[in-house]
Backbone as numpy.savetxt, mean C-alpha at the origin, in Angstrom:
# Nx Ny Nz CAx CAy CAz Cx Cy Cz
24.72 14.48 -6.88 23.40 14.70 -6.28 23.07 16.18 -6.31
21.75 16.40 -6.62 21.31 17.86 -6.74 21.32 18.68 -5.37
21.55 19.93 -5.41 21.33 20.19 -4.25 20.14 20.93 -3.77
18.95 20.76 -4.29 17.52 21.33 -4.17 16.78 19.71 -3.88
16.33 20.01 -2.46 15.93 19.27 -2.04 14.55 19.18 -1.90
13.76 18.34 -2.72 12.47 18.41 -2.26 11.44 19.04 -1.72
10.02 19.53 -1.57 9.34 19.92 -0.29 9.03 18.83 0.33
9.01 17.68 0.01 7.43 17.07 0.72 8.10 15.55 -0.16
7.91 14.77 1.12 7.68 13.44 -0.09 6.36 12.35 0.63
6.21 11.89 -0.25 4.77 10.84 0.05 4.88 9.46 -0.22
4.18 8.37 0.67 4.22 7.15 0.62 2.63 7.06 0.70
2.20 6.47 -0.26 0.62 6.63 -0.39 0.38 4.97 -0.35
-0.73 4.38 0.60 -1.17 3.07 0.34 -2.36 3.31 -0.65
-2.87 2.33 -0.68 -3.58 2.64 -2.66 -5.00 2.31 -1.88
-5.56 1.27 -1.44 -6.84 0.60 -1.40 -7.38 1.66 -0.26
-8.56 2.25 -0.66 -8.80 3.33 0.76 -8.50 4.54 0.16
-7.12 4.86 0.78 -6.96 6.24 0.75 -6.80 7.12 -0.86
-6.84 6.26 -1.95 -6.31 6.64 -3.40 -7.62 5.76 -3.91
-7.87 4.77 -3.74 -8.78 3.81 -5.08 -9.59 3.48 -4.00
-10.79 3.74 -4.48 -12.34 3.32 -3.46 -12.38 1.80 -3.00
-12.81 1.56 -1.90 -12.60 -0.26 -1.86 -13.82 -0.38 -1.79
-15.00 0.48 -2.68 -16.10 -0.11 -3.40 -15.86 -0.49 -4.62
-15.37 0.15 -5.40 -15.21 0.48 -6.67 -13.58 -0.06 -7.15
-12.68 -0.55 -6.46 -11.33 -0.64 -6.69 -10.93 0.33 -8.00
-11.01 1.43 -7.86 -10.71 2.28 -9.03 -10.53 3.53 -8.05
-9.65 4.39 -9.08 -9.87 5.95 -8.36 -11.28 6.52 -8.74
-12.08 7.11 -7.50 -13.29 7.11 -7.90 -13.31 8.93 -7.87
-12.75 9.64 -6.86 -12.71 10.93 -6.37 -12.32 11.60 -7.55
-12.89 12.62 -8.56 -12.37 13.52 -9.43 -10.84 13.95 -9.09
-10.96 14.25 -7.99 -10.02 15.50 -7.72 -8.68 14.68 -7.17
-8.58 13.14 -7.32 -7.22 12.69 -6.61 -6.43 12.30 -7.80
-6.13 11.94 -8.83 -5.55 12.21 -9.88 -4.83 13.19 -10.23
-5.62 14.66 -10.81 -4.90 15.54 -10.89 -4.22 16.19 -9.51
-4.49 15.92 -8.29 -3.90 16.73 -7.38 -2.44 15.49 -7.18
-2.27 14.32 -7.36 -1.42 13.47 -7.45 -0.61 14.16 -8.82
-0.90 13.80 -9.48 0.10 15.10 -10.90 0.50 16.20 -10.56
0.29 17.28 -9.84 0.13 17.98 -9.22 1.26 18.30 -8.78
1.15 17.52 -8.00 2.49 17.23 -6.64 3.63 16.37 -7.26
3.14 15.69 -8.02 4.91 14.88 -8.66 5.66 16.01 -9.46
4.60 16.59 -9.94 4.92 18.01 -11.20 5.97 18.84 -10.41
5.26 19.05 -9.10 6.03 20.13 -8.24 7.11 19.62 -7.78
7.90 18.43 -8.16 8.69 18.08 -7.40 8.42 17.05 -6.08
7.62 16.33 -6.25 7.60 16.04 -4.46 7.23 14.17 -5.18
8.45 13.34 -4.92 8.24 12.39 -5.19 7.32 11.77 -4.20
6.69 10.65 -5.04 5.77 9.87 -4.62 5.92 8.74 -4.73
5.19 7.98 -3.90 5.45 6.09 -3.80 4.29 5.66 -3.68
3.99 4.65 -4.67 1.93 3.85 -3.89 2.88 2.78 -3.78
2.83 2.97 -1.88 3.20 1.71 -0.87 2.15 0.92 -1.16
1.67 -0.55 -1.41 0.57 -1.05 -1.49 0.87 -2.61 -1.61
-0.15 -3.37 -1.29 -0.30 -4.51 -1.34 -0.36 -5.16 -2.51
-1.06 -4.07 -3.58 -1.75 -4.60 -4.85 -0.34 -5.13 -5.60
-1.19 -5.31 -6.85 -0.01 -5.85 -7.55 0.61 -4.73 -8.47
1.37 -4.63 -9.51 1.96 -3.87 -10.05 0.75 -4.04 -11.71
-0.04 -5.07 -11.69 -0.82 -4.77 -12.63 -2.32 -3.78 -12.51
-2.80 -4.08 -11.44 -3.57 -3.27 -10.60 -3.25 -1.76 -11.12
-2.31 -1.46 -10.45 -1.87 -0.28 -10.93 -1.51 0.48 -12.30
-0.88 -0.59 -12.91 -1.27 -0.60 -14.25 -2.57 0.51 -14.70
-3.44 -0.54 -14.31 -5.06 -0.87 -15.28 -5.57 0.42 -14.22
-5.36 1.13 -12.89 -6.01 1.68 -12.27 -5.71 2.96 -11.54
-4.63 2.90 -11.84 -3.40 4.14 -11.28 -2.62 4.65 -12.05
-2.69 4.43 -13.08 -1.01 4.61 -13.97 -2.18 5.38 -15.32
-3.31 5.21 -15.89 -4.09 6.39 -16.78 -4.51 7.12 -16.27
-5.00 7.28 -14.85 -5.51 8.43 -14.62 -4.62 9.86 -14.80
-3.29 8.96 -13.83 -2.38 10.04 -13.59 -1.86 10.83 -15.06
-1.56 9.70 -16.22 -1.33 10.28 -17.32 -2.34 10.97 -17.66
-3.50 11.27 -17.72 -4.53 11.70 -18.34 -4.33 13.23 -17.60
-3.98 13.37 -16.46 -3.91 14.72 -15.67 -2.49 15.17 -16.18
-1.73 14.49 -16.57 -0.57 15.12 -17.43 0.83 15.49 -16.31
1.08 13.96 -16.28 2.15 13.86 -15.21 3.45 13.91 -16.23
3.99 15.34 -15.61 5.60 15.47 -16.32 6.52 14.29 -16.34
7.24 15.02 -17.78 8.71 14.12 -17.88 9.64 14.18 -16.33
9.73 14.45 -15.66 10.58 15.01 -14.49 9.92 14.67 -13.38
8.54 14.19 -13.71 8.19 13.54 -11.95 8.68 12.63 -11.87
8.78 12.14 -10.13 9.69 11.41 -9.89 8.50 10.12 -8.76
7.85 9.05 -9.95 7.04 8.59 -9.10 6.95 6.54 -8.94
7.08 6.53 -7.88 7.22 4.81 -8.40 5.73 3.98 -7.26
5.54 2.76 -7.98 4.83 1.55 -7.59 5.59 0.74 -7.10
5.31 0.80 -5.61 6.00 0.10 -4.89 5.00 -1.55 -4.44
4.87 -2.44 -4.84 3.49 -3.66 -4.78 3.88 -4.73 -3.97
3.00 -5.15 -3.98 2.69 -6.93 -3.30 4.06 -6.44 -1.60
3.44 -5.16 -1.28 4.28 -4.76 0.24 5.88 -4.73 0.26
6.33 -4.23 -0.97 8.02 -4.51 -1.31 8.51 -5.58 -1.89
7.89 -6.52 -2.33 8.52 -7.72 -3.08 8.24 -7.54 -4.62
7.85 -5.96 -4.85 7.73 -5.99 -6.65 7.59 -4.72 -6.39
8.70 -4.13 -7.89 8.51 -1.81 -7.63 8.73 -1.67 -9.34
7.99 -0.89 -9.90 8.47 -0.34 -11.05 8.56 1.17 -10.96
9.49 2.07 -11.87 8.90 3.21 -12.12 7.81 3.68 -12.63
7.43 4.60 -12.28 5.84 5.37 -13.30 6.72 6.84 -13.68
6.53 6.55 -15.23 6.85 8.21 -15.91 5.80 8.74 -16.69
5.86 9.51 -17.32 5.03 10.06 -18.37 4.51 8.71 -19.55
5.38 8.11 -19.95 5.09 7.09 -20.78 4.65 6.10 -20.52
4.54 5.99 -18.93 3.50 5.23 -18.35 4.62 4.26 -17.11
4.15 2.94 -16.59 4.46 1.81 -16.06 5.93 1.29 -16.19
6.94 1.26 -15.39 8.08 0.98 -16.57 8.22 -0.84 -16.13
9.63 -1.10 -16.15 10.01 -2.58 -15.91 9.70 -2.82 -14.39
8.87 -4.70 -14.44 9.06 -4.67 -13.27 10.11 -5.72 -12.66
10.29 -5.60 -11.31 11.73 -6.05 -10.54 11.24 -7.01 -9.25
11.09 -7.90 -9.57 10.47 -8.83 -8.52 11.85 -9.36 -7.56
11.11 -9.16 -6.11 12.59 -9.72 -5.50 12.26 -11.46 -5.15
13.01 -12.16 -5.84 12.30 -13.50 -5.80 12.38 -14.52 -5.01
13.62 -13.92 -3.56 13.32 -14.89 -2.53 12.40 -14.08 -1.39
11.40 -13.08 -1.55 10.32 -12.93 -1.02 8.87 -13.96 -2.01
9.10 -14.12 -2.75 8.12 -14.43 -3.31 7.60 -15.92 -2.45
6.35 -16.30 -2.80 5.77 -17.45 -1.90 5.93 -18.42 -2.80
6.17 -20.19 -2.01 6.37 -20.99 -2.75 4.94 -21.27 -3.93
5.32 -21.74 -4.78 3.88 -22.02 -6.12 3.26 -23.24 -5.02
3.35 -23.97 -4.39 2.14 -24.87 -4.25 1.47 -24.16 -3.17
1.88 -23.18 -2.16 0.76 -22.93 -2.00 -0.28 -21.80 -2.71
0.03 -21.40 -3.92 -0.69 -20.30 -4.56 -1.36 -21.78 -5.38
-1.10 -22.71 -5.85 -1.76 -23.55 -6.75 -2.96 -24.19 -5.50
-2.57 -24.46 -4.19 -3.76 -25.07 -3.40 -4.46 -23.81 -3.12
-4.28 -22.58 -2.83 -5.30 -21.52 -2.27 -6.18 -21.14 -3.60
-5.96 -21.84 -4.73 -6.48 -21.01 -5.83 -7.90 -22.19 -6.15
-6.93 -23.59 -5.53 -8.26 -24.48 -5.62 -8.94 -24.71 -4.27
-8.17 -24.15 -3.54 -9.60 -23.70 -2.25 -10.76 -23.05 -2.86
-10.42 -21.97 -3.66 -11.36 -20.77 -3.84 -12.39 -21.71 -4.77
-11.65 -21.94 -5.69 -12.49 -22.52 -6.57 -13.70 -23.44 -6.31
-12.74 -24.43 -5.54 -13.86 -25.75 -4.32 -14.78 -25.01 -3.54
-14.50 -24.12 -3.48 -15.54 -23.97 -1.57 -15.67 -22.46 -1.68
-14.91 -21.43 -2.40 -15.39 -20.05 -1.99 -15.61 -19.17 -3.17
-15.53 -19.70 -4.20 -16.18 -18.98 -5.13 -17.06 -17.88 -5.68
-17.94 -17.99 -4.57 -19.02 -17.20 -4.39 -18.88 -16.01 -3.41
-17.90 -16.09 -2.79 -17.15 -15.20 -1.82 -15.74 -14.27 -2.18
-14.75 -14.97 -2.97 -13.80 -14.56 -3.40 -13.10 -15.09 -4.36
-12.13 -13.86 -4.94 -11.54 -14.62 -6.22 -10.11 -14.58 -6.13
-9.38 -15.41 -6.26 -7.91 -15.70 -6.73 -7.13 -14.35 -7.60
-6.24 -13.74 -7.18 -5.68 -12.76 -7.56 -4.54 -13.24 -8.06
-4.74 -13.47 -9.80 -3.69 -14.34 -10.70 -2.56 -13.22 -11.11
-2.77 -11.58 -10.49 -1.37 -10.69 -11.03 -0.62 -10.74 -10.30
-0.58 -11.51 -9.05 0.44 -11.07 -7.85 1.88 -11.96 -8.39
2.63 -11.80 -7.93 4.11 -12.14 -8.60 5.04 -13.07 -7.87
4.67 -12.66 -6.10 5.12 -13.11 -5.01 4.39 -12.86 -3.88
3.29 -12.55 -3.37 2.68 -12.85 -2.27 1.12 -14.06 -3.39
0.69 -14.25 -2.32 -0.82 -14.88 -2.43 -1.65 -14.37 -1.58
-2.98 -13.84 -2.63 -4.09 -13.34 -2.30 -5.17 -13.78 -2.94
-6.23 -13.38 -2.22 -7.79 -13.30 -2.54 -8.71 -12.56 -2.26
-9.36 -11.86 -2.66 -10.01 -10.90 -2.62 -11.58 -11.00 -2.93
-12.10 -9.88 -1.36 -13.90 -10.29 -1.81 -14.56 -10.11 -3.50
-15.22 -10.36 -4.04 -15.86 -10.62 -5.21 -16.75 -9.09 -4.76
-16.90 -8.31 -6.39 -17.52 -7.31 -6.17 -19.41 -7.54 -6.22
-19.65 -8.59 -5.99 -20.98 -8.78 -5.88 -21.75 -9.06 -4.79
-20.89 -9.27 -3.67 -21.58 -9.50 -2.25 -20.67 -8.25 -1.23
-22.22 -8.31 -0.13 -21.53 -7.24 0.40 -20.67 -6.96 1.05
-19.71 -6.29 1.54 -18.64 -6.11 2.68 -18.82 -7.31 3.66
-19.54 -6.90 4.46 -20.41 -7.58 5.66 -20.31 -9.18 5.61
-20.92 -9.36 4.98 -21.21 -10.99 4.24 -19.47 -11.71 4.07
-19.14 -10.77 3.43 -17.21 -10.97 2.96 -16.86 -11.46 4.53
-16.92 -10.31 5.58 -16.09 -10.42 6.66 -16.63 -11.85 7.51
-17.84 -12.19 7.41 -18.66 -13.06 8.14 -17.52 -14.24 8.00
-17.46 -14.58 6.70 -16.69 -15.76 6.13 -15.16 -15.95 6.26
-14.57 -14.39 6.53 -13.09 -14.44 6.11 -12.25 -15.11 7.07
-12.74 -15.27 8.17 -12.15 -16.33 9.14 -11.74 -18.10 9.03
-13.02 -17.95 8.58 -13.08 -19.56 7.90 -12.05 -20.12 6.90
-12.08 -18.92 5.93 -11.63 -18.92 4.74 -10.20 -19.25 5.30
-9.76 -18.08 6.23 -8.53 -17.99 6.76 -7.84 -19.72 7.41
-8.45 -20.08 8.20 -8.21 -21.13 8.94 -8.07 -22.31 7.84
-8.39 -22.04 6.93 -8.24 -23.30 5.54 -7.02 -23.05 4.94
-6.59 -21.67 5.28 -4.89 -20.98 4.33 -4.34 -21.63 5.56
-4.41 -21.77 6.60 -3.68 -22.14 7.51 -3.21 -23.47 7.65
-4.66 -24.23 7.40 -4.16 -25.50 6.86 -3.38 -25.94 5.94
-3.49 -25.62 4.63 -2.86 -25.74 3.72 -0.77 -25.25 4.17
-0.77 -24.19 4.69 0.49 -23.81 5.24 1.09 -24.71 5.92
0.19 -25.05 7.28 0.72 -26.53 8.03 0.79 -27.59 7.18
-0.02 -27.98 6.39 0.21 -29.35 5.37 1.63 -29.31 4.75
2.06 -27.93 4.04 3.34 -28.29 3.60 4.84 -27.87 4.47
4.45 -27.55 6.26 5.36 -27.65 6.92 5.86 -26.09 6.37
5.04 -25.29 6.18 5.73 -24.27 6.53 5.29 -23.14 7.54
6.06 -22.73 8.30 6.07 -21.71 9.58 5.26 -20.29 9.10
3.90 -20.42 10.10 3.86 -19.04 9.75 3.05 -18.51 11.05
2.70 -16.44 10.62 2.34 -16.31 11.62 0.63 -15.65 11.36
0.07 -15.55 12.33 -1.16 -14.68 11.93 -1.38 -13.23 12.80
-2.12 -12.22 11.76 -2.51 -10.39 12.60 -2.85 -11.04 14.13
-2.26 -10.71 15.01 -2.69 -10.23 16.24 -2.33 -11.53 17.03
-1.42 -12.42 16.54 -0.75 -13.91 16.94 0.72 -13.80 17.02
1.10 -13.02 16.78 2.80 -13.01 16.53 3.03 -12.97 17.85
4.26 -14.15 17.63 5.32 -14.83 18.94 6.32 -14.95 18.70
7.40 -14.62 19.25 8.82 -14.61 19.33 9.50 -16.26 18.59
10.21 -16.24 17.95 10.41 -17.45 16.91 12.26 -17.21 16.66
12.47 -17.75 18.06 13.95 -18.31 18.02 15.20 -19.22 17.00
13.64 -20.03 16.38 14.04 -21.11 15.79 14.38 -20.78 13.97
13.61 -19.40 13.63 13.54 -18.74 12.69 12.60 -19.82 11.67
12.08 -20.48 12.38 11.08 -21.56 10.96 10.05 -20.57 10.72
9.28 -19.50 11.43 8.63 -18.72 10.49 8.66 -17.86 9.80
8.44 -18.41 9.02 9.08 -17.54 7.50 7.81 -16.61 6.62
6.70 -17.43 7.02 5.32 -16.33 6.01 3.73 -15.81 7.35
3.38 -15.22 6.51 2.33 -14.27 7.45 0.80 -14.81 6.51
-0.33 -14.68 7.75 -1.22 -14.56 6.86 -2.22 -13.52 7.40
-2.52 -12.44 6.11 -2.44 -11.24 6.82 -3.91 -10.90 6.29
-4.93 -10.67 6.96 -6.26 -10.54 6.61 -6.08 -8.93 6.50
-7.25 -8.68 5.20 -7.42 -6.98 5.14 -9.38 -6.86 5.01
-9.41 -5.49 5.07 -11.09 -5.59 5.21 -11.62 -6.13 3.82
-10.80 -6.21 2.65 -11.72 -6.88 1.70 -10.77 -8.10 1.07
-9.85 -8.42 1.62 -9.02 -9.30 1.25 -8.45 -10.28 2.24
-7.55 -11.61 1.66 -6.20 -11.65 2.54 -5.14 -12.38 1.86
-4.01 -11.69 2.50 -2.48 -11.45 1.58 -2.01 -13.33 2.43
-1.27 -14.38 1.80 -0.80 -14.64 2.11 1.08 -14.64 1.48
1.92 -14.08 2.58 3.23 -13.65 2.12 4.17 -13.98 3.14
5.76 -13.45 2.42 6.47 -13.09 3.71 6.76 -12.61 4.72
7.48 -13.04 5.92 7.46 -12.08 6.85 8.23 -10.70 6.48
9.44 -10.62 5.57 10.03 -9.69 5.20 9.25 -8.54 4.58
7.81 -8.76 3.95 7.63 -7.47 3.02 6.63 -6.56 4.29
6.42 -5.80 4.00 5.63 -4.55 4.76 5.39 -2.91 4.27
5.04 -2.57 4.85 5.16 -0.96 4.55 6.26 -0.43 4.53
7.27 -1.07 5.64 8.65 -0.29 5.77 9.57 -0.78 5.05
9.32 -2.00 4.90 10.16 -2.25 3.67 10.01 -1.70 2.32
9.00 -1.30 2.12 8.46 0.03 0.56 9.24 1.36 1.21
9.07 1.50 2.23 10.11 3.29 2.55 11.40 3.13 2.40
11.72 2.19 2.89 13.34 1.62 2.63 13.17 1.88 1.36
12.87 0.99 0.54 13.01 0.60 -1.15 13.08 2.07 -1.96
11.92 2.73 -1.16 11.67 4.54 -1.72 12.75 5.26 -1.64
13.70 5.27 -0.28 14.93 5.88 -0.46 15.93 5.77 -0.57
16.24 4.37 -1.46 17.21 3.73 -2.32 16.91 4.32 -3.73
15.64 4.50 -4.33 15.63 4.88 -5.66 15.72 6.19 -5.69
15.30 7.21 -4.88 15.94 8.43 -4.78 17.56 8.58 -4.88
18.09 7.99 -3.96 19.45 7.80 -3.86 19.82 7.44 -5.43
19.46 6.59 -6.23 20.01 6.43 -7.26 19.65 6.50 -8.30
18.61 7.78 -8.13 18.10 8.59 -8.94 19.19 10.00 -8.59
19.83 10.39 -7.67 20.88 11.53 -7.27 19.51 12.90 -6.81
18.74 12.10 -6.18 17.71 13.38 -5.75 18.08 13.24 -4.13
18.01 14.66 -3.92 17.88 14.72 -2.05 16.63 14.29 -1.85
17.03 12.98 -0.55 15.57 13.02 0.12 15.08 13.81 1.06
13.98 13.78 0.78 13.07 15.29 1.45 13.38 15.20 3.14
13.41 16.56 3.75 12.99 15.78 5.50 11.69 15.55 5.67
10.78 16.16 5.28 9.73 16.02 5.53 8.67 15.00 4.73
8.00 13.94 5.14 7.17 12.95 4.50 5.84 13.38 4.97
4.91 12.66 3.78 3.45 12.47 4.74 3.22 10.65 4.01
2.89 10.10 4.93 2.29 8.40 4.79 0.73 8.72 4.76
0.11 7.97 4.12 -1.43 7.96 4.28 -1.65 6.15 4.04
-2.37 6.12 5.02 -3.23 4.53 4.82 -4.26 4.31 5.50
-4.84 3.18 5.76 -6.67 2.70 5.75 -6.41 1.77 6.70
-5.12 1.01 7.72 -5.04 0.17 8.37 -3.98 0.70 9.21
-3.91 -0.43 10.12 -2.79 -0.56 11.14 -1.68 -0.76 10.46
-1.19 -1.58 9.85 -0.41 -1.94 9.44 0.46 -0.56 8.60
-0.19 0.40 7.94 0.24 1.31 7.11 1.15 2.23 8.18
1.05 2.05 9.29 1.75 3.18 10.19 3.13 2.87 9.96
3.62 1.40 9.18 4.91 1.14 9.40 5.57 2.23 8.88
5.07 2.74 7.57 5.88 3.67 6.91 6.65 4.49 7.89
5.28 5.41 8.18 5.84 6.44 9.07 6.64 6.08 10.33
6.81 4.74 10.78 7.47 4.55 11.87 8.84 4.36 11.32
9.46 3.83 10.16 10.54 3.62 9.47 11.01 4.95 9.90
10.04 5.78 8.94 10.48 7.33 8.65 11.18 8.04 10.21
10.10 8.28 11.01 10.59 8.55 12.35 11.71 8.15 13.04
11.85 6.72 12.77 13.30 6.24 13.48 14.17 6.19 13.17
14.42 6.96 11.70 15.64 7.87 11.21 15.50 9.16 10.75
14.72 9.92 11.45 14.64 11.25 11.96 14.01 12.20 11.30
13.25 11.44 10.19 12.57 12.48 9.29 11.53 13.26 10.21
11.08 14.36 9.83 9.79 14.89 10.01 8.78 14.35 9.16
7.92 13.11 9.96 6.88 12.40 9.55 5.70 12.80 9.96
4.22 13.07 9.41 3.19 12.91 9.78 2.05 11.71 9.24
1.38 11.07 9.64 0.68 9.64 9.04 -0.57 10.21 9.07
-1.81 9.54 8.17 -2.59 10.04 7.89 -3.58 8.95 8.17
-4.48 8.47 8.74 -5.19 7.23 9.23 -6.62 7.75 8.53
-7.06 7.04 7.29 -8.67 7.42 6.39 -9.14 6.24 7.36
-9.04 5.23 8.01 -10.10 4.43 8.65 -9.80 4.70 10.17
-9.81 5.92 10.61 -9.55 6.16 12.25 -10.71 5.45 12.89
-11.75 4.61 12.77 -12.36 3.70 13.42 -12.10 2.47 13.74
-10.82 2.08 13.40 -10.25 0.78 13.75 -9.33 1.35 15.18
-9.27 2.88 15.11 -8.49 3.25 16.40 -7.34 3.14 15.94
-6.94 4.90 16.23 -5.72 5.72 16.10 -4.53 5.03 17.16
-3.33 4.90 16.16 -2.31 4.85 17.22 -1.79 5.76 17.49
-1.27 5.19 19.36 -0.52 6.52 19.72 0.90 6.10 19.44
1.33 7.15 18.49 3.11 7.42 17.79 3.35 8.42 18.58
4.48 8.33 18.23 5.69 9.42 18.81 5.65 10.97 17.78
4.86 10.72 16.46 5.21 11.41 15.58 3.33 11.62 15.13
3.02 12.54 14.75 1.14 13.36 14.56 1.11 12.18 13.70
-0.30 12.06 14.04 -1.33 10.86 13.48 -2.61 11.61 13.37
-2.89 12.21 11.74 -4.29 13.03 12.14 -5.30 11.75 10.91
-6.62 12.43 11.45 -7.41 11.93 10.00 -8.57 13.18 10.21
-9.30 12.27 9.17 -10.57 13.86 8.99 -11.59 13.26 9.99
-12.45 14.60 10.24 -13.60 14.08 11.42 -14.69 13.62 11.00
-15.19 13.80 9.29 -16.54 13.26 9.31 -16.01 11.77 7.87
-14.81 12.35 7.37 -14.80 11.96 6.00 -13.50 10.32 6.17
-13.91 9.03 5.54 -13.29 8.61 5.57 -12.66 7.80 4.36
-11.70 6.70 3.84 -11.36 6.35 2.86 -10.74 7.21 1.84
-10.87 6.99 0.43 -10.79 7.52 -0.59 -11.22 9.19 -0.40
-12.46 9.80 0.10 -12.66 10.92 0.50 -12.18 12.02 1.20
-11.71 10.82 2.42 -10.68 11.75 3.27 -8.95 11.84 2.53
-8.65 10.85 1.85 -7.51 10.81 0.97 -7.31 12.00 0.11
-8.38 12.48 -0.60 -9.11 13.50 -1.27 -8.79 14.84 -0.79
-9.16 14.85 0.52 -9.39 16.18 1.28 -7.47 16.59 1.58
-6.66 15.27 1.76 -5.26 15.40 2.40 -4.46 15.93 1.10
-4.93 15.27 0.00 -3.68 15.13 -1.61 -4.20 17.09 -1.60
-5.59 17.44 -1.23 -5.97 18.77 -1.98 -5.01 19.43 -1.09
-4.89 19.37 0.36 -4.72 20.06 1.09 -2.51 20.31 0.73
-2.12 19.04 0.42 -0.16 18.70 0.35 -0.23 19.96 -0.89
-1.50 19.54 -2.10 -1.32 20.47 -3.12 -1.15 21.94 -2.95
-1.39 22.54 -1.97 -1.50 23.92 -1.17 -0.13 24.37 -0.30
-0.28 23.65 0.13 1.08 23.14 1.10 2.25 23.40 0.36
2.08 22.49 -0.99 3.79 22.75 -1.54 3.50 24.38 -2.72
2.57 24.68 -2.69 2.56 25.88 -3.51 2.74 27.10 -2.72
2.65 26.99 -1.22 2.51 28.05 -0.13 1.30 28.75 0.08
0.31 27.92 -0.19 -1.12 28.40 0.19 -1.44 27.60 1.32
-0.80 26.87 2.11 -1.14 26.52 3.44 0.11 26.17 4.21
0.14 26.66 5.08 1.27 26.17 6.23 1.23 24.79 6.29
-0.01 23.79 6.61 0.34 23.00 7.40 -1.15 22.58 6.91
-1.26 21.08 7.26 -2.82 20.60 7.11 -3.36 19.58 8.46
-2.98 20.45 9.50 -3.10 19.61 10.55 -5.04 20.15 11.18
-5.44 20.91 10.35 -7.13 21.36 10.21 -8.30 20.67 9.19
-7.12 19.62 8.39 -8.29 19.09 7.41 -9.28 18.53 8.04
């Protein structure tokens, strides 16, 4: 193992804070190259994310080459919340590694796909890259608004289908103590989507996964992290991080769903949110690890 340890390492969620969730693309000029940037300098990186590993592919993986991400960065796709990771090098996307008793059984990805088809079509579409969770996602032709009106409904039909084949699960803001261990999957609504998966994958399970491949890559892991995400759920990172002693700070681009109070700084920006405020944090780490800023607790 080397003994030059890092400045800075990052767990980035993708939808929001990196790729517009108008546009599902990187839309911000400036988050690309400041992501090259920072892998260049040494400071490995992770897109913690829900998406899939093709997503990233098609939406994350040219930009960064195009800004001219070194042989020597050290950057991986961590997807579908830890149940799928490849490396990203210079040559692009590498192999991917599906862990396959997270993955969800096929009948219910074959009935949620003919839900959509039957009844929601016009609302959302079947996300055929995922590997091991099941999702669906709003259609880029109707608006946000309209999406959320419905996603309940939508939801309560995944639920059915779950109970039909007797399997245990739980739902955001329903979780109950389960002695019996029969629940085994989640169904996890997002503002333009919803994941149905295991209970095992999460954010913290991608930080875990992040400092296993360091480890056997022979790089020191950094003390210091920054997490950035667009939900509640993204704080797991940084809570992993904290409760084995790193110096963590989390970065909340949708602080209107309401900041948690951690043990460890939780900032976001005051006027700017999403992809923008993501923008303002990658410019600010870029400064940070060059020694043009102490600290970015002013963005």
């Amino acid at each position: 193992m080397t003994d030059a340890r890092p400045p800075l390492g990052l767990l980035l969620d993708v939808d929001g804070p990196i790729a517009s969730p108008e546009t599902r693309s990187i839309a911000v000029p400036s988050i690309a190259p400041d992501l090259a940037a920072l892998a260049n300098a040494g400071v490995p990186i992770a897109f913690n994310t829900g998406r899939s590993d093709a997503f990233l592919r098609e939406q994350v993986v040219p930009p960064l080459l195009e800004a001219g991400l070194s042989r020597d960065a050290l950057v991986w796709g961590v997807c579908e919340k830890g149940a799928v990771w490849m490396q990203i090098t210079a040559d692009g996307a590498g192999d991917v590694t599906v862990d396959e008793e997270l993955a969800m059984p096929d009948v219910v990805a074959r009935d949620v796909d003919d839900l959509v088809k039957r009844e929601y079509s016009d609302l959302v579409f079947f996300d055929d890259t995922k590997r091991a969770m099941v999702s669906v996602e709003q259609n880029t032709n109707i608006s946000n608004e309209s999406y959320l009106e419905r996603q309940g409904e939508f939801d309560e039909k995944v639920a059915e289908i779950l109970t039909r084949h007797w399997l245990g699960f739980e739902r955001e803001g329903e979780k109950t103590p389960d002695t019996s261990g029969s629940i085994r999957y989640r169904i996890d609504p997002t503002i333009i989507s919803t994941d149905i998966e295991s209970i095992r994958v999460g954010k913290d399970l991608g930080a875990e996964l992040v400092m296993k491949f360091l480890t056997d890559a022979g790089v020191a892991v950094p003390r210091r992290w920054r997490t950035l995400g667009d939900s509640r759920t993204d704080y797991a990172m940084a809570d992993w991080l904290h409760e084995r002693g790193f110096d963590v700070v989390h970065v909340d681009v949708r602080p209107n769903d309401g900041v948690l109070d951690k043990p460890y700084p939780v900032r976001h920006h005051d006027s700017l949110i999403h992809d923008e405020a993501g923008a303002e944090y990658l410019a600010r780490w870029v400064q940070m690890v060059h020694g043009e800023a102490s600290d970015d607790a002013d963005v």
